[in-house]
N, CA, C and O atoms as a Tripos MOL2 file, in Angstrom:
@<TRIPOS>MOLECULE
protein
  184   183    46     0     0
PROTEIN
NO_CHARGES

@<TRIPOS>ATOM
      1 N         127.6700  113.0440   73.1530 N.3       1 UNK1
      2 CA        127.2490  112.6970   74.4930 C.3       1 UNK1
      3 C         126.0590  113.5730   74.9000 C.2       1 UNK1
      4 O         126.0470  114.7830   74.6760 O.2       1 UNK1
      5 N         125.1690  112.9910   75.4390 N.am      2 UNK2
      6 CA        123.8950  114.0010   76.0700 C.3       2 UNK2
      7 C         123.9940  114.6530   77.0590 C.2       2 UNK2
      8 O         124.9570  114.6160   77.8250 O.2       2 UNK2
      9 N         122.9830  115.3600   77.1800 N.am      3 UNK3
     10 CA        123.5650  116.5100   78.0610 C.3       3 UNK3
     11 C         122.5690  116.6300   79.3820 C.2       3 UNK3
     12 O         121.5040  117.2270   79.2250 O.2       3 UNK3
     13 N         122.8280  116.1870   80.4170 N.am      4 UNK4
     14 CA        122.6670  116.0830   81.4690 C.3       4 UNK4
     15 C         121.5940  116.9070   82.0280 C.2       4 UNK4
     16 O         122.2330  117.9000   81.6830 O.2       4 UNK4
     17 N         120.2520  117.5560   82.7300 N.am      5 UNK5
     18 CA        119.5700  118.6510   82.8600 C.3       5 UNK5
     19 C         119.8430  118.6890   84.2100 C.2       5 UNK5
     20 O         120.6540  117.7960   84.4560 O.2       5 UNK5
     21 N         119.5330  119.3270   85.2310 N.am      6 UNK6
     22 CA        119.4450  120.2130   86.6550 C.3       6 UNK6
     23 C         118.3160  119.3810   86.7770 C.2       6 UNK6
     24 O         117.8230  118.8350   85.7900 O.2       6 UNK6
     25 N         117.8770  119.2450   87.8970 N.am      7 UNK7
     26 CA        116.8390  118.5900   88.7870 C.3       7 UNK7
     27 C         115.8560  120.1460   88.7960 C.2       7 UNK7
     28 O         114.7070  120.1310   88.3550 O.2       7 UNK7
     29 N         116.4250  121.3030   89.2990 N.am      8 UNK8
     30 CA        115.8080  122.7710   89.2080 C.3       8 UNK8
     31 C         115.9070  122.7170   88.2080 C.2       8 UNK8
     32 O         116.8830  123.4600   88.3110 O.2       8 UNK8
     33 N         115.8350  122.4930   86.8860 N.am      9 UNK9
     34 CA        115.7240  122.6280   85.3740 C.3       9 UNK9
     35 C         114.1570  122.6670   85.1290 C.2       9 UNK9
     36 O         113.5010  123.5330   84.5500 O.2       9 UNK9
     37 N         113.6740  121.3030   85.8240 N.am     10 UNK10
     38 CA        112.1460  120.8980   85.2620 C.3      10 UNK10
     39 C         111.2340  121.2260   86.1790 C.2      10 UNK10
     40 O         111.3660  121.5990   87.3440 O.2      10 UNK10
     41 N         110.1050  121.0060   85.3800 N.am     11 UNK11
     42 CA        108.6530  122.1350   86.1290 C.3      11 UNK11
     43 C         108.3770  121.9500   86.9890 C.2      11 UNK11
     44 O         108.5250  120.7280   86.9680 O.2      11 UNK11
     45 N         107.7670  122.3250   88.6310 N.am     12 UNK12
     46 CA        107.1670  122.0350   89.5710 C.3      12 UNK12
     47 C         105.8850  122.5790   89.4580 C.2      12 UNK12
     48 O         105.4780  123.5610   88.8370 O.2      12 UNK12
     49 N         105.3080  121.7400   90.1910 N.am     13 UNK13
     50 CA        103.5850  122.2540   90.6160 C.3      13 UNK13
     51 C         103.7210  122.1110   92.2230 C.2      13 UNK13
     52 O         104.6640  121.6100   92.8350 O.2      13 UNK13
     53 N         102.3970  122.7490   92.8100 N.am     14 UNK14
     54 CA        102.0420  122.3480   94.9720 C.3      14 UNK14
     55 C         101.0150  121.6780   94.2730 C.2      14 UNK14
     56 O         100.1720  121.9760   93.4270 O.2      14 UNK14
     57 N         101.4120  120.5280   94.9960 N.am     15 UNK15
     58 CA        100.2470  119.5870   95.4070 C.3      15 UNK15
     59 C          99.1400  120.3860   96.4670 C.2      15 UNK15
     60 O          99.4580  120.9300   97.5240 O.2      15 UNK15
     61 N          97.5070  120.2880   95.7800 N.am     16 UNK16
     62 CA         96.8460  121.0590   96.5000 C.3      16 UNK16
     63 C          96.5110  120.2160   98.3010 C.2      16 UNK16
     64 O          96.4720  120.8140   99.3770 O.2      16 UNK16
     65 N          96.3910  119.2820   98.1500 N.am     17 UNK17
     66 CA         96.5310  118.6110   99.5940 C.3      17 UNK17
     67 C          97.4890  118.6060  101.0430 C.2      17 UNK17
     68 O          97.2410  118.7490  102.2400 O.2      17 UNK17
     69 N          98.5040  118.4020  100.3650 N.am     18 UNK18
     70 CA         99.9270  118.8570  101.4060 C.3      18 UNK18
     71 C         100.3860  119.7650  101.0560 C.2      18 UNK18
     72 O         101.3790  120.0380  101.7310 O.2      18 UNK18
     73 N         100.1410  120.6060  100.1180 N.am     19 UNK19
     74 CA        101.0730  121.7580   99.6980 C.3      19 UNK19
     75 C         102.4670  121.7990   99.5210 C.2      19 UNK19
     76 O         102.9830  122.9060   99.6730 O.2      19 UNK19
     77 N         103.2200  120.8220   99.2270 N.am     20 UNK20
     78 CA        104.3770  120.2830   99.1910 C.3      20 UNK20
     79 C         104.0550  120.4620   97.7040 C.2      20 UNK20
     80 O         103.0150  120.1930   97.1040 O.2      20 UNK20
     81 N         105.6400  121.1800   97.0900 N.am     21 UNK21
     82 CA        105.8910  121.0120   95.7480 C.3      21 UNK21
     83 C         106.7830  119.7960   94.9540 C.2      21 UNK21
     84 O         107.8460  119.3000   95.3270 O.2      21 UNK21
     85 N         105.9560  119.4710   93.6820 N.am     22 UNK22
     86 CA        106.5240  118.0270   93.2230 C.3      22 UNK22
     87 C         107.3480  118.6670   92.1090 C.2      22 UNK22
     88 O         107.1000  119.8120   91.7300 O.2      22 UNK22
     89 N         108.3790  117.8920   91.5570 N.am     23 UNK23
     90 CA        108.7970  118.1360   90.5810 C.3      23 UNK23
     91 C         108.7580  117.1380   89.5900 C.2      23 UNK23
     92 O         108.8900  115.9860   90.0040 O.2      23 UNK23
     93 N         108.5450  117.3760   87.8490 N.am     24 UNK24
     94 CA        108.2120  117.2120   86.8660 C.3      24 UNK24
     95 C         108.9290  115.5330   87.0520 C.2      24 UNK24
     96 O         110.1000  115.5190   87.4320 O.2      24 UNK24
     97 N         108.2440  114.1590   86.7890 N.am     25 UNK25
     98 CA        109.1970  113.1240   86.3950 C.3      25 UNK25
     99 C         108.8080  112.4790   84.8720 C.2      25 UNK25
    100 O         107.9020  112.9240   84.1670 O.2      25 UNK25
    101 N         109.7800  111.2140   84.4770 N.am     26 UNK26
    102 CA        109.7850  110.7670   83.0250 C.3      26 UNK26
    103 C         108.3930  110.4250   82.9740 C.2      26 UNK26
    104 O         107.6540  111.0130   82.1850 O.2      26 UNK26
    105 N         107.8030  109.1900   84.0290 N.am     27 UNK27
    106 CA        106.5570  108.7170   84.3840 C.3      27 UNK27
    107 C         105.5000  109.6770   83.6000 C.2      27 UNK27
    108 O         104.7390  109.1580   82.7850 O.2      27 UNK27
    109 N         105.4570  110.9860   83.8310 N.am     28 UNK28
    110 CA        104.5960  111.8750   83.6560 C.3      28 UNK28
    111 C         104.5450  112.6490   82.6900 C.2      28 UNK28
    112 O         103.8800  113.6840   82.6750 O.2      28 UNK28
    113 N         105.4170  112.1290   81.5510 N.am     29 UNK29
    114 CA        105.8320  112.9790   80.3810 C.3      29 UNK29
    115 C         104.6290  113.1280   79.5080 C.2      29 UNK29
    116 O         104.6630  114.1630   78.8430 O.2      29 UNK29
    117 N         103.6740  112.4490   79.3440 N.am     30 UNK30
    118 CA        102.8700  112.2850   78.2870 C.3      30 UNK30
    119 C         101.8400  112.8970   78.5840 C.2      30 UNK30
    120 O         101.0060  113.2010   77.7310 O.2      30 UNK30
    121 N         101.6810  113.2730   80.2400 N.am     31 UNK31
    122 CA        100.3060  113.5320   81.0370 C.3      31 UNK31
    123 C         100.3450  114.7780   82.0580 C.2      31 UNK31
    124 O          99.4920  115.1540   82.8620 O.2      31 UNK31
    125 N         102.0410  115.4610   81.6560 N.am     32 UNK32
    126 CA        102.3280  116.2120   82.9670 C.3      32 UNK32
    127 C         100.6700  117.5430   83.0000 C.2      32 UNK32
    128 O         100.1980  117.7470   84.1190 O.2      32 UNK32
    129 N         100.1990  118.0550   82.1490 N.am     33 UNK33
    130 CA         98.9570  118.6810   82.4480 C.3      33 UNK33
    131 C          97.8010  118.3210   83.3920 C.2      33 UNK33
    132 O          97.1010  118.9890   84.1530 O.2      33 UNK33
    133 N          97.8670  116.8240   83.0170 N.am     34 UNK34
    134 CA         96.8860  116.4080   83.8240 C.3      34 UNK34
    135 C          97.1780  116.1080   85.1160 C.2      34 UNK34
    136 O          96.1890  115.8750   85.8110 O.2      34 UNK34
    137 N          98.6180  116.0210   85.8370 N.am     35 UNK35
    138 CA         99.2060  115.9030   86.7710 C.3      35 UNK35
    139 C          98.5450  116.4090   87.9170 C.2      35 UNK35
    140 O          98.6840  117.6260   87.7980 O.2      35 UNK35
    141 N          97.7890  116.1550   89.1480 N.am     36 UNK36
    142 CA         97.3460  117.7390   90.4580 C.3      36 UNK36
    143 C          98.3260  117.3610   91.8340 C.2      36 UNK36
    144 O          98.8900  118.2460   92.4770 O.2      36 UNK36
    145 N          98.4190  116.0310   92.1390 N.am     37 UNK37
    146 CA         98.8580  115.3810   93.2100 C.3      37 UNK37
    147 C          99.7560  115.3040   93.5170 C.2      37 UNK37
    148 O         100.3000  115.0250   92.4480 O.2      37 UNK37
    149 N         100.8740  115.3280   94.5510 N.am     38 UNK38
    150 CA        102.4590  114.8070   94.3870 C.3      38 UNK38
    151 C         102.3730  113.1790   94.2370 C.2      38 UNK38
    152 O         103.1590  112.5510   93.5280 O.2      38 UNK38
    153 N         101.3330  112.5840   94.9830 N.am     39 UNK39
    154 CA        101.3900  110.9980   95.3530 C.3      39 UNK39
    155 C          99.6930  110.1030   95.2000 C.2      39 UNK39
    156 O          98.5030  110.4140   95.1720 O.2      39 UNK39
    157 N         100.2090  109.3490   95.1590 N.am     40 UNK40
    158 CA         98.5410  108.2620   95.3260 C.3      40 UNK40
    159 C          97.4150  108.4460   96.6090 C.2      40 UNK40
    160 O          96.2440  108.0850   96.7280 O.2      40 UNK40
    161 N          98.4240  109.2440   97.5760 N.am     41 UNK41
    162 CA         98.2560  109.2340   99.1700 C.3      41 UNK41
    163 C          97.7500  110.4220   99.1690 C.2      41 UNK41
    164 O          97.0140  110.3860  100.1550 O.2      41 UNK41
    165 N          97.6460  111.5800   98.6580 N.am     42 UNK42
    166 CA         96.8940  112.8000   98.2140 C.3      42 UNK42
    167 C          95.9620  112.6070   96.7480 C.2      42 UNK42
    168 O          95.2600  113.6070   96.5990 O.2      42 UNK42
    169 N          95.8650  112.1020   96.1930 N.am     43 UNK43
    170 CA         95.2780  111.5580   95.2920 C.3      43 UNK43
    171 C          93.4310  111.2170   95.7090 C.2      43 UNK43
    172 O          92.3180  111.5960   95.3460 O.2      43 UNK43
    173 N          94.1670  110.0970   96.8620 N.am     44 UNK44
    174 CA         92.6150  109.3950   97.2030 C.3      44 UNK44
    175 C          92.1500  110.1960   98.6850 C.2      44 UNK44
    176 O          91.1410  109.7370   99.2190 O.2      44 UNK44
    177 N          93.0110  111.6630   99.5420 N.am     45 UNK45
    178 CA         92.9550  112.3490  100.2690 C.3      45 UNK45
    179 C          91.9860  113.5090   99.5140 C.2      45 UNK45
    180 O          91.2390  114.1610  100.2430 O.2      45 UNK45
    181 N          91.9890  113.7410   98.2450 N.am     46 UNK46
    182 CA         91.4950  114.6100   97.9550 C.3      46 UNK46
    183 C          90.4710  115.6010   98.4780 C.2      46 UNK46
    184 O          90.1280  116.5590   97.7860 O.2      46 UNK46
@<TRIPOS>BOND
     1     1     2 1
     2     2     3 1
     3     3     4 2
     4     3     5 am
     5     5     6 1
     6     6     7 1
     7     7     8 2
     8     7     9 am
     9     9    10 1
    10    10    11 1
    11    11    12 2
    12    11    13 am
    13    13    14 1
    14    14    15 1
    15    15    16 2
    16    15    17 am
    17    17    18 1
    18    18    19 1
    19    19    20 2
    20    19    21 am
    21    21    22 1
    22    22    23 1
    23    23    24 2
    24    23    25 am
    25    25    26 1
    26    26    27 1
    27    27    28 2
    28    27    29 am
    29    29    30 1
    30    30    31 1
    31    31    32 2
    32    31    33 am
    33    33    34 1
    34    34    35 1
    35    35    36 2
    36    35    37 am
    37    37    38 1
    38    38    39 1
    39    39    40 2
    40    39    41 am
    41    41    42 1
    42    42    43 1
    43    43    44 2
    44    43    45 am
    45    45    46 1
    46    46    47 1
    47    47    48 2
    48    47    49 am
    49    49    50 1
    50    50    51 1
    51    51    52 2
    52    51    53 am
    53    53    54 1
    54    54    55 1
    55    55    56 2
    56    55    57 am
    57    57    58 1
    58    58    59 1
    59    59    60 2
    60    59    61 am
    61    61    62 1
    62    62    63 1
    63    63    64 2
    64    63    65 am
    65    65    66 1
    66    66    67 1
    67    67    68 2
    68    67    69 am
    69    69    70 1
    70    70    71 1
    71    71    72 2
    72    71    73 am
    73    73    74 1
    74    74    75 1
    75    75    76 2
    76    75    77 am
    77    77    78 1
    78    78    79 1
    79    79    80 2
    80    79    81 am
    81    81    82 1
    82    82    83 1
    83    83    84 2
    84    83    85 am
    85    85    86 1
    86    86    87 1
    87    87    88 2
    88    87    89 am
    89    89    90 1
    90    90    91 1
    91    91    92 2
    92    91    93 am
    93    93    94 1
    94    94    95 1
    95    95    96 2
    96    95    97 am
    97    97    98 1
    98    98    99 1
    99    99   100 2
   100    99   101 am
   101   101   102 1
   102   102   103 1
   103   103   104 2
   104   103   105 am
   105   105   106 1
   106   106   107 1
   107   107   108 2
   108   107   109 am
   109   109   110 1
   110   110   111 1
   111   111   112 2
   112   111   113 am
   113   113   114 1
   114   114   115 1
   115   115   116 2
   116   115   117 am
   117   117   118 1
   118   118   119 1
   119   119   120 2
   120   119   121 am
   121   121   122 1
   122   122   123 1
   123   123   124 2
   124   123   125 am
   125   125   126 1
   126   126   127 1
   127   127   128 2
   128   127   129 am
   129   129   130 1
   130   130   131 1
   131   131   132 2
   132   131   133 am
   133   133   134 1
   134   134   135 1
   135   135   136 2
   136   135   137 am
   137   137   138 1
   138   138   139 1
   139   139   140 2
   140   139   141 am
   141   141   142 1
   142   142   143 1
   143   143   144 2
   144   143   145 am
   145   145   146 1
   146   146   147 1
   147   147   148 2
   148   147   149 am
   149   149   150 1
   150   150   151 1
   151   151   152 2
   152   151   153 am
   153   153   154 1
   154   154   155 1
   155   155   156 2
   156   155   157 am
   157   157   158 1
   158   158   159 1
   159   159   160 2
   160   159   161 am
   161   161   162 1
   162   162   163 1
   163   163   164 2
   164   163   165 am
   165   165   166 1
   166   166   167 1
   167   167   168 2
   168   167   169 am
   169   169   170 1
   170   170   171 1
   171   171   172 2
   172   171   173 am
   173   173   174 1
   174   174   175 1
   175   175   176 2
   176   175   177 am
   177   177   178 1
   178   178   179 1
   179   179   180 2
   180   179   181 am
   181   181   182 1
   182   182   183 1
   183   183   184 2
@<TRIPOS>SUBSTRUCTURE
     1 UNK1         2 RESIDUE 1 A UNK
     2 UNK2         6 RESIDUE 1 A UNK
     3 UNK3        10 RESIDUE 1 A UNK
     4 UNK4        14 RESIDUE 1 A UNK
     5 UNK5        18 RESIDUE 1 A UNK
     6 UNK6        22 RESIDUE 1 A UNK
     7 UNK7        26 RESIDUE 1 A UNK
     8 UNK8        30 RESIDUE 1 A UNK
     9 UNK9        34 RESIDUE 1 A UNK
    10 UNK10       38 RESIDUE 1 A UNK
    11 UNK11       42 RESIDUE 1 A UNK
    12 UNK12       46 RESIDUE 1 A UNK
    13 UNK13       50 RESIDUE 1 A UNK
    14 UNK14       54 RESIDUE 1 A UNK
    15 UNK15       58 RESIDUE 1 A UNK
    16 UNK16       62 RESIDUE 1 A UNK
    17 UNK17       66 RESIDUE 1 A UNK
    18 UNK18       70 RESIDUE 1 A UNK
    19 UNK19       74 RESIDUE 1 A UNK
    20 UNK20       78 RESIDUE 1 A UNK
    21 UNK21       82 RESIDUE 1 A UNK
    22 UNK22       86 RESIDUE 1 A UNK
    23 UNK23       90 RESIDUE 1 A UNK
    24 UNK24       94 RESIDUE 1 A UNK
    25 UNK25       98 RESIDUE 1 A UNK
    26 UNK26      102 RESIDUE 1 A UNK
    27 UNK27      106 RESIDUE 1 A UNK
    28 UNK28      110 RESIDUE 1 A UNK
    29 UNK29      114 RESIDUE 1 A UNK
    30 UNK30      118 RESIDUE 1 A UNK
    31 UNK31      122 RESIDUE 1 A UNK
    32 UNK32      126 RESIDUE 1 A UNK
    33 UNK33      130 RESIDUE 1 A UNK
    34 UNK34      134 RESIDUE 1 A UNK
    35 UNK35      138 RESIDUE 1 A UNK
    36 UNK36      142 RESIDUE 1 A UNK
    37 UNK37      146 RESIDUE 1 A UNK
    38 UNK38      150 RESIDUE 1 A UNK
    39 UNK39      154 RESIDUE 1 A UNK
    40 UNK40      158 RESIDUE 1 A UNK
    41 UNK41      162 RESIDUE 1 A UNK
    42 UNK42      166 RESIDUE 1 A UNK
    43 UNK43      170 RESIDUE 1 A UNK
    44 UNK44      174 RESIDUE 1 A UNK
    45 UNK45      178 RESIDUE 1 A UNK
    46 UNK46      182 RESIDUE 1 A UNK
């Protein structure tokens, strides 16, 4: 059986716009480096 991780397990970054911290999702596995934003809505706020 697999083994379950903590939500506090995986990485956070602050979004430099709201300063609100995001945490790491599957979506972003391939790209989490390139990651800066929490959302699309800080994204195009830049």
């Amino acid at each position: 059986m697999a083994k379950q991780r903590k939500k506090s397990d995986f990485p956070t970054k602050i979004c430099p716009v709201c300063g609100l911290s995001f945490t790491w999702r599957k979506k972003w596995s391939k790209c989490w480096d390139d990651v800066k934003y929490c959302s699309e809505k800080c994204r195009r706020q830049k």
